[in-house]
Every structure is written in structure tokens, then in C-alpha cells.
Biopython code that builds the backbone (N, CA, C, O; Angstrom):
import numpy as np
from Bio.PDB.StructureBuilder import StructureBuilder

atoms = [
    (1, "UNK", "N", (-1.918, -11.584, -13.838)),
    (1, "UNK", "CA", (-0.577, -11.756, -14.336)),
    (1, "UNK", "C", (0.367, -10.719, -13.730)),
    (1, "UNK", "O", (1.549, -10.958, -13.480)),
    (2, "UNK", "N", (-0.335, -9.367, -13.478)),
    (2, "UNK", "CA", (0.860, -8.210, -13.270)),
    (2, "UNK", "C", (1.211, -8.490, -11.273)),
    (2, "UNK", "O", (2.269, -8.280, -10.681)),
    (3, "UNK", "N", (-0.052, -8.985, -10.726)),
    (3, "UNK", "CA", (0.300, -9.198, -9.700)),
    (3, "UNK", "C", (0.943, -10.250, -9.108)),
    (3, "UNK", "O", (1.256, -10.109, -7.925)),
    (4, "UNK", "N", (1.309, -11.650, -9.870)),
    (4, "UNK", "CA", (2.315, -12.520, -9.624)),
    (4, "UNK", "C", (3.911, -12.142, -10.295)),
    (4, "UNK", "O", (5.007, -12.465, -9.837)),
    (5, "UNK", "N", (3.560, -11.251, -11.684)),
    (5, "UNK", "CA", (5.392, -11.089, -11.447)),
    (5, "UNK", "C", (5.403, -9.696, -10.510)),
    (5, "UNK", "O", (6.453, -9.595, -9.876)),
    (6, "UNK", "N", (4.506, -8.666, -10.304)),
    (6, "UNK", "CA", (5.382, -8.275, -9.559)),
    (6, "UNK", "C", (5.712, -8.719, -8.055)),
    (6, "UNK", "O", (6.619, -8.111, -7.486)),
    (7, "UNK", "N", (4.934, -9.890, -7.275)),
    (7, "UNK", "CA", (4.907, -10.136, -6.456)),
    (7, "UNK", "C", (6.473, -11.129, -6.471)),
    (7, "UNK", "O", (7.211, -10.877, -5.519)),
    (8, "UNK", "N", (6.982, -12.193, -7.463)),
    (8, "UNK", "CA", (7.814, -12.809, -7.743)),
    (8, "UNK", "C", (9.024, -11.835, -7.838)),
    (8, "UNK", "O", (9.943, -12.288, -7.156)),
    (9, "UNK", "N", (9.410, -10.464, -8.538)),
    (9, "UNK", "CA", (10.162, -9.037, -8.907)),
    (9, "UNK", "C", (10.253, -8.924, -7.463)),
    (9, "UNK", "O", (11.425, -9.073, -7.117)),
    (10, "UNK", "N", (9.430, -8.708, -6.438)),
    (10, "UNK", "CA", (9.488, -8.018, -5.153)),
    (10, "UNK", "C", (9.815, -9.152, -4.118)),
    (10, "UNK", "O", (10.008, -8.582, -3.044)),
    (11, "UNK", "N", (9.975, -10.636, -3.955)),
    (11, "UNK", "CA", (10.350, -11.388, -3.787)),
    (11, "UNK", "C", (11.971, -11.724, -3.785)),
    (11, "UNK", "O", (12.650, -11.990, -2.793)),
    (12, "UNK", "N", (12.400, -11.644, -5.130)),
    (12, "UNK", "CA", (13.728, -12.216, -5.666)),
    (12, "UNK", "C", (14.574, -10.472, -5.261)),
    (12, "UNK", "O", (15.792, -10.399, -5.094)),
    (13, "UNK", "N", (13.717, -9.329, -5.177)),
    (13, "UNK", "CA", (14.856, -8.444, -4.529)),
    (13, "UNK", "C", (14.543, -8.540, -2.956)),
    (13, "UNK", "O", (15.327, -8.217, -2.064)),
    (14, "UNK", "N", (13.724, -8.860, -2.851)),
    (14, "UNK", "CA", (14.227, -8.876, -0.931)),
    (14, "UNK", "C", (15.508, -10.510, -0.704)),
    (14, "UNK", "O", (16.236, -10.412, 0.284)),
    (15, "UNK", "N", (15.659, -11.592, -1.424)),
    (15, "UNK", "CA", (16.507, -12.600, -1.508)),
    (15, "UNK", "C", (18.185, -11.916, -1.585)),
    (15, "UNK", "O", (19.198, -11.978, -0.889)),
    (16, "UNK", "N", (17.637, -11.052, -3.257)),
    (16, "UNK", "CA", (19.086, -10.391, -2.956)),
    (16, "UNK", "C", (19.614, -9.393, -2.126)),
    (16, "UNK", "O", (20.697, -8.812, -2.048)),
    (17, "UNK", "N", (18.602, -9.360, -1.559)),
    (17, "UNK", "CA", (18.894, -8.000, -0.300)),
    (17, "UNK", "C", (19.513, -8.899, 0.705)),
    (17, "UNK", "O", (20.651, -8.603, 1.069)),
    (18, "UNK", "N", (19.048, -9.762, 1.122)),
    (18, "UNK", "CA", (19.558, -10.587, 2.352)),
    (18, "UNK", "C", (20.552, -11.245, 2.192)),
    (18, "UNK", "O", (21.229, -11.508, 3.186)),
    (19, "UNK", "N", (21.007, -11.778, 0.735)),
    (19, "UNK", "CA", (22.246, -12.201, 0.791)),
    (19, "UNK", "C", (23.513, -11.208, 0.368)),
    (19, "UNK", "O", (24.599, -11.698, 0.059)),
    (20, "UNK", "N", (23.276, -9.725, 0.380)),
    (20, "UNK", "CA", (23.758, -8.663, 0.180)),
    (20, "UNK", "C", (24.117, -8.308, -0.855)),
    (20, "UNK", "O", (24.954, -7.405, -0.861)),
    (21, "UNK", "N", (23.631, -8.874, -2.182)),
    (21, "UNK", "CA", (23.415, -8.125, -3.208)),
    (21, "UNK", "C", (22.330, -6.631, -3.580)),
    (21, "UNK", "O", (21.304, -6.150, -3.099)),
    (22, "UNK", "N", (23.310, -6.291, -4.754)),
    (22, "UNK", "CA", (22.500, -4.845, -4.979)),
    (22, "UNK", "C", (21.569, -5.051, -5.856)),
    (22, "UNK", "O", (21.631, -5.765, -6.857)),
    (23, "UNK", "N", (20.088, -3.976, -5.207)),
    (23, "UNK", "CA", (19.206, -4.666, -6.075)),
    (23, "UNK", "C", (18.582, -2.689, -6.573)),
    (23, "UNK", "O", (19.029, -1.606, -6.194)),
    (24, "UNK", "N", (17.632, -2.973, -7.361)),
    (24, "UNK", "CA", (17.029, -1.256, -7.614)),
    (24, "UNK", "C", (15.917, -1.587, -7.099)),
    (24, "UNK", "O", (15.248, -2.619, -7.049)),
    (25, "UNK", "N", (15.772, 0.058, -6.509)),
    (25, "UNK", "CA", (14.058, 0.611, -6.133)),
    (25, "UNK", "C", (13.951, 1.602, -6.756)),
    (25, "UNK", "O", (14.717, 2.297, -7.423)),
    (26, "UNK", "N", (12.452, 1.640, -6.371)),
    (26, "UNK", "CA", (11.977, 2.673, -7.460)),
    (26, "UNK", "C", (12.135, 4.317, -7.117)),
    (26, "UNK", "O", (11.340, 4.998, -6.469)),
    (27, "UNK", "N", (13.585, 4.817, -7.837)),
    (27, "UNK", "CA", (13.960, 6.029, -7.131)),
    (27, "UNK", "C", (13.975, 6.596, -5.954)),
    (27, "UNK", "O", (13.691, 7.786, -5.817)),
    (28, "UNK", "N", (14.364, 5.686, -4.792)),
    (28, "UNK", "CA", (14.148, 6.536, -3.649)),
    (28, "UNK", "C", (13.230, 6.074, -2.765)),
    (28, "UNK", "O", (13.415, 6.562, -1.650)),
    (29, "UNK", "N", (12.349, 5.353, -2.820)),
    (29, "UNK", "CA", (11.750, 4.658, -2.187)),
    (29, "UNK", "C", (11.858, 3.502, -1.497)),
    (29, "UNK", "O", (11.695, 2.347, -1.888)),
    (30, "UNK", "N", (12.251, 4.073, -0.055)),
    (30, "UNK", "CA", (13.251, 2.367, 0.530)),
    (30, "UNK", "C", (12.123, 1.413, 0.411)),
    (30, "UNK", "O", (10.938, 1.698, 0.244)),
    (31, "UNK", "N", (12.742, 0.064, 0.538)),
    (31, "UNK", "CA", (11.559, -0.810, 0.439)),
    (31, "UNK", "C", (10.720, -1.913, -0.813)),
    (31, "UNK", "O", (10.084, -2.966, -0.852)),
    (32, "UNK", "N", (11.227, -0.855, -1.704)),
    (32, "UNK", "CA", (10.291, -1.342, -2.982)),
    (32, "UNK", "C", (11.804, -2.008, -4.270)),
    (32, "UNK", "O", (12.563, -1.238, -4.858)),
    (33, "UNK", "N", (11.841, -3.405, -4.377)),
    (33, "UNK", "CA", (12.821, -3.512, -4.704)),
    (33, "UNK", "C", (11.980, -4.058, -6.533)),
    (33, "UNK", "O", (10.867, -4.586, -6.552)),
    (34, "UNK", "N", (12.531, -3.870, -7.430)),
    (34, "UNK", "CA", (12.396, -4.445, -8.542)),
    (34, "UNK", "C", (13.485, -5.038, -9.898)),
    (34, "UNK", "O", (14.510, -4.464, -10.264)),
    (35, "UNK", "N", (12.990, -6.166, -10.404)),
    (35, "UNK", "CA", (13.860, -6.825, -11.187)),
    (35, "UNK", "C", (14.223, -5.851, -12.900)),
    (35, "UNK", "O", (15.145, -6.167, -13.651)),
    (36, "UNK", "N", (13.477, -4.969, -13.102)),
    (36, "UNK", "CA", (13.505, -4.305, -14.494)),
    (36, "UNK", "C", (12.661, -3.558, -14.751)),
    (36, "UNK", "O", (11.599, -3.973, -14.285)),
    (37, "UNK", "N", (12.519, -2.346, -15.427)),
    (37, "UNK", "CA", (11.873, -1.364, -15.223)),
    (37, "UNK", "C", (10.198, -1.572, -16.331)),
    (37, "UNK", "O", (9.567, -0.630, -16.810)),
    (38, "UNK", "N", (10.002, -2.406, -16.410)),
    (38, "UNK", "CA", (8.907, -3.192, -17.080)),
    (38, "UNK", "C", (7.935, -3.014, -16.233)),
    (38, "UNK", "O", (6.972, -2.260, -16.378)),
    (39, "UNK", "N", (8.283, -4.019, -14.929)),
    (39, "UNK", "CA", (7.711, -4.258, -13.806)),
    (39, "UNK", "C", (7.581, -2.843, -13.183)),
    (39, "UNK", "O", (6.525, -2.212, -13.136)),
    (40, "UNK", "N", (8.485, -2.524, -12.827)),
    (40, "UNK", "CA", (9.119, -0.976, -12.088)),
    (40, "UNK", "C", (7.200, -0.094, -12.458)),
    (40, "UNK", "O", (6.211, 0.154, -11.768)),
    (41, "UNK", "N", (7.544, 0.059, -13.720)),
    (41, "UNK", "CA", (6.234, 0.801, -14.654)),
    (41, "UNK", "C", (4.888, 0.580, -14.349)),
    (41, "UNK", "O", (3.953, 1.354, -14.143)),
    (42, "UNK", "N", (4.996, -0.792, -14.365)),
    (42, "UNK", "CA", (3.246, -1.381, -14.012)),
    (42, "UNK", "C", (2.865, -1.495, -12.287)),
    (42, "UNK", "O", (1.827, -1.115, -11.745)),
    (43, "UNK", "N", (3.811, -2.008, -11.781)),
    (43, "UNK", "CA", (3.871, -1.461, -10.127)),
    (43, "UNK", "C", (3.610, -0.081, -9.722)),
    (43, "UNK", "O", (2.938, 0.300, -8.763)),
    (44, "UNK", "N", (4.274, 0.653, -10.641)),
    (44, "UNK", "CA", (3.933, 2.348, -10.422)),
    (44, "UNK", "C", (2.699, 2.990, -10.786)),
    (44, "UNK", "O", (2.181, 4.025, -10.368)),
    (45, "UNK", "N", (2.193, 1.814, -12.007)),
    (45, "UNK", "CA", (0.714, 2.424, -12.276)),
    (45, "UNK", "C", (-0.566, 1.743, -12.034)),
    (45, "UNK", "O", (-1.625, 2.268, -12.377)),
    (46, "UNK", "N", (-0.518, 0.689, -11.503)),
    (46, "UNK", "CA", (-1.342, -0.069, -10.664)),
    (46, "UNK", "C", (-1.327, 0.036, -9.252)),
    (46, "UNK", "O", (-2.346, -0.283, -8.639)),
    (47, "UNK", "N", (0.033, 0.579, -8.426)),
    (47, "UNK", "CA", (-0.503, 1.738, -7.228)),
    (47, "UNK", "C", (-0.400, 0.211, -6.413)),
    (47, "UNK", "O", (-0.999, 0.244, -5.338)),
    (48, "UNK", "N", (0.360, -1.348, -6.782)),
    (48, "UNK", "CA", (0.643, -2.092, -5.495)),
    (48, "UNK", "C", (1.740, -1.690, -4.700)),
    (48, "UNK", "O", (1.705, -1.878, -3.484)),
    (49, "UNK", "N", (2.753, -1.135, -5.274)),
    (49, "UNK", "CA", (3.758, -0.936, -3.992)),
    (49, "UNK", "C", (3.302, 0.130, -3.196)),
    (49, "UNK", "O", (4.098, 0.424, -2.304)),
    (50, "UNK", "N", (2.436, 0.695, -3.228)),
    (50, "UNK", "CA", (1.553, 1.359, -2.536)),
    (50, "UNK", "C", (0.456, 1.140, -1.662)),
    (50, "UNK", "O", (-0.028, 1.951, -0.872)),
    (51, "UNK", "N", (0.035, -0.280, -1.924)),
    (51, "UNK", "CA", (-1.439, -0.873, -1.109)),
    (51, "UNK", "C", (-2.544, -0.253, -1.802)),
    (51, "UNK", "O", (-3.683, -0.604, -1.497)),
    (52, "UNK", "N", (-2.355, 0.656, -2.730)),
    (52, "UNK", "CA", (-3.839, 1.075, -3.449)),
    (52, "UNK", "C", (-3.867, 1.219, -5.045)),
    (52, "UNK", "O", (-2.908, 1.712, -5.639)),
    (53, "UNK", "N", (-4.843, 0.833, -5.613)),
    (53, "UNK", "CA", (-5.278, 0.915, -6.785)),
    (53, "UNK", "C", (-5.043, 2.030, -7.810)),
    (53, "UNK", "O", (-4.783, 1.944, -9.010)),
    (54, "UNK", "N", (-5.208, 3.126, -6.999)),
    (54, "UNK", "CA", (-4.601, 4.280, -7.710)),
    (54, "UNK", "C", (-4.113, 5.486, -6.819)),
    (54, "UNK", "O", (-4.597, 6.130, -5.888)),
    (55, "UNK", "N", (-3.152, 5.495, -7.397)),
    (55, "UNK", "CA", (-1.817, 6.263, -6.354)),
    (55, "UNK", "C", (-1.556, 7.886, -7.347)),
    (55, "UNK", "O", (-1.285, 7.872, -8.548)),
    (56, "UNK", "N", (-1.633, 8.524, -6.937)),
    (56, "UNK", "CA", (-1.633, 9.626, -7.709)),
    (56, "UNK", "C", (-0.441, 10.488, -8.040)),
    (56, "UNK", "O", (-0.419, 11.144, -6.999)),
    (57, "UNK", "N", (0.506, 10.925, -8.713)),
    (57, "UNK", "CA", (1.555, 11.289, -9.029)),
    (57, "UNK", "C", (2.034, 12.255, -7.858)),
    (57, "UNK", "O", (3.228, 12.316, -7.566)),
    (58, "UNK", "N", (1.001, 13.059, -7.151)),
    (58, "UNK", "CA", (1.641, 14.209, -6.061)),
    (58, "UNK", "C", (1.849, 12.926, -4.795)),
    (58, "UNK", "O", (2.531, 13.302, -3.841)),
    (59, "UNK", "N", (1.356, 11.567, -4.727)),
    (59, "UNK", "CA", (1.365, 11.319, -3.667)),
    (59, "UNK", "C", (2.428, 10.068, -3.804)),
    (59, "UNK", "O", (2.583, 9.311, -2.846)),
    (60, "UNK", "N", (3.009, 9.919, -4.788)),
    (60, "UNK", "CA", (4.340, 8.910, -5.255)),
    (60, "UNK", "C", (5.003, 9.959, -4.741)),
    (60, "UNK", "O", (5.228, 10.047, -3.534)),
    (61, "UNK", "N", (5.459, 11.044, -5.802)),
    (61, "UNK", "CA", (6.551, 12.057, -5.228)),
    (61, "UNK", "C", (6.812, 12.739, -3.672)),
    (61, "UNK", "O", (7.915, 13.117, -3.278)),
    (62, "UNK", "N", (5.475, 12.808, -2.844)),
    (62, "UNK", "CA", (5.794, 12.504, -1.273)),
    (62, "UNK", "C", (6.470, 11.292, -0.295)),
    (62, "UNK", "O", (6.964, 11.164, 0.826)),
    (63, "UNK", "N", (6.114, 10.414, -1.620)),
    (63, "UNK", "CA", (6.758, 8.999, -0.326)),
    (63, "UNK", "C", (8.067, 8.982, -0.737)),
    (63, "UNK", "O", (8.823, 8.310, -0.034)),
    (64, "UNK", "N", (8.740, 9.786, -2.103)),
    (64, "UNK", "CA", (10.034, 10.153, -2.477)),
    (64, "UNK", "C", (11.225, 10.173, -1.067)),
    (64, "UNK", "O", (11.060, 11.100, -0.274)),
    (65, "UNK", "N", (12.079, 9.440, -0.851)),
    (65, "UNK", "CA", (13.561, 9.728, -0.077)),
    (65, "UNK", "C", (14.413, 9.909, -0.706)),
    (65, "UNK", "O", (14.784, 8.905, -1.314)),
    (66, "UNK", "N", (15.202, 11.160, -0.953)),
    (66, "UNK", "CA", (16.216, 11.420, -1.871)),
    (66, "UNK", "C", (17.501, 11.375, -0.898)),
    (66, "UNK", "O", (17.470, 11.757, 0.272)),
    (67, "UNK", "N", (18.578, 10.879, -1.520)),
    (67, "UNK", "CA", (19.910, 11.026, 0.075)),
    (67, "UNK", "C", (20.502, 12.365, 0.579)),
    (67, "UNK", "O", (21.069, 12.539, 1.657)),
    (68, "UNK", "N", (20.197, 13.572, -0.701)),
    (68, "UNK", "CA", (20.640, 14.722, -0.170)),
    (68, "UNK", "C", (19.225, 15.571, 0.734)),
    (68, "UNK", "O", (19.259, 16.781, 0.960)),
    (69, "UNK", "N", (18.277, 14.843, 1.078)),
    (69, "UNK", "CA", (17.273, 16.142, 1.467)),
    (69, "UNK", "C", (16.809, 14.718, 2.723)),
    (69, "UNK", "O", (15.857, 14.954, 3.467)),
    (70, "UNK", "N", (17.357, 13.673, 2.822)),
    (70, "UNK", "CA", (16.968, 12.248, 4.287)),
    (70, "UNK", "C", (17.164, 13.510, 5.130)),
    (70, "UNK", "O", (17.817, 14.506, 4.818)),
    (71, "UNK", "N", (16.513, 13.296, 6.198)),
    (71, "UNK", "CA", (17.311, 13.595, 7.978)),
    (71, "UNK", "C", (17.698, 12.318, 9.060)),
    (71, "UNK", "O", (16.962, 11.356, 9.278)),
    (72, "UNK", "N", (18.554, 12.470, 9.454)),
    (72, "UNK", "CA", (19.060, 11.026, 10.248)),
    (72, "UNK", "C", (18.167, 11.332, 11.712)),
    (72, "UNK", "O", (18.213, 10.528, 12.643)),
]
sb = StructureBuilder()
sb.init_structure("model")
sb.init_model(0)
sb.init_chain("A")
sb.init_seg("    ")
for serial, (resi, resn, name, xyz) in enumerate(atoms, 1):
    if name == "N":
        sb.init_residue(resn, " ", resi, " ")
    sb.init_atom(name, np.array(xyz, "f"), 0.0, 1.0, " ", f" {name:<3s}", serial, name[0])
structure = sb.get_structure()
């Protein structure tokens, strides 16, 4: 179940991405778009927007992009 809505959540924000609506990610993390922070939660603790099962809190906060600390 958690992997069809979030797969459907990660779907419907890449749609609104392309037709240039604003969509949320998960703090900073280009890429990862989600419909409500429900999803947001269980994506974060099931470690799919990640490709792995369990993603560990020091290694979420590394894939972190904040806009004041990016380099172009």
C-alpha cells in the first residue's frame, strides 16, 4: 500500500512540475516531490526516496541542499 501511494505522490508531483506548478520536497532535497506530509513521513521512514530500506538519519541530513550553503 505505502509503495503505490507513494509511487502515485511522486508521480502527480513530477506532472505538476512539468506543467509548472509548485509542488513540495522533502526539505531540500531536489528531486523528491510529495503530495502531503503523511506520505512525506512514510517515504522518509521506509528509506524509498532513497533506493534503500533503511536510510539512517546522519545519511538523510547529508543528501540535505539548503539554498544558503548550494555552490553553483
Amino acid at each position: 500500500m505505502y509503495r503505490r501511494i507513494y509511487r502515485n505522490a511522486w508521480i502527480q508531483g513530477f506532472l505538476d512540475g512539468e506543467r509548472g506548478k509548485r509542488h513540495q520536497t522533502l526539505k531540500g532535497i531536489p528531486g523528491f516531490r510529495y503530495t502531503n506530509g503523511w506520505i512525506e513521513g512514510h517515504a522518509k521512514l521506509l528509506g524509498y526516496g532513497y533506493r534503500r530500506r533503511y536510510a539512517t538519519e546522519k545519511e538523510i541530513e547529508q543528501t540535505r541542499v539548503f539554498p544558503n550553503t548550494a555552490t553553483r
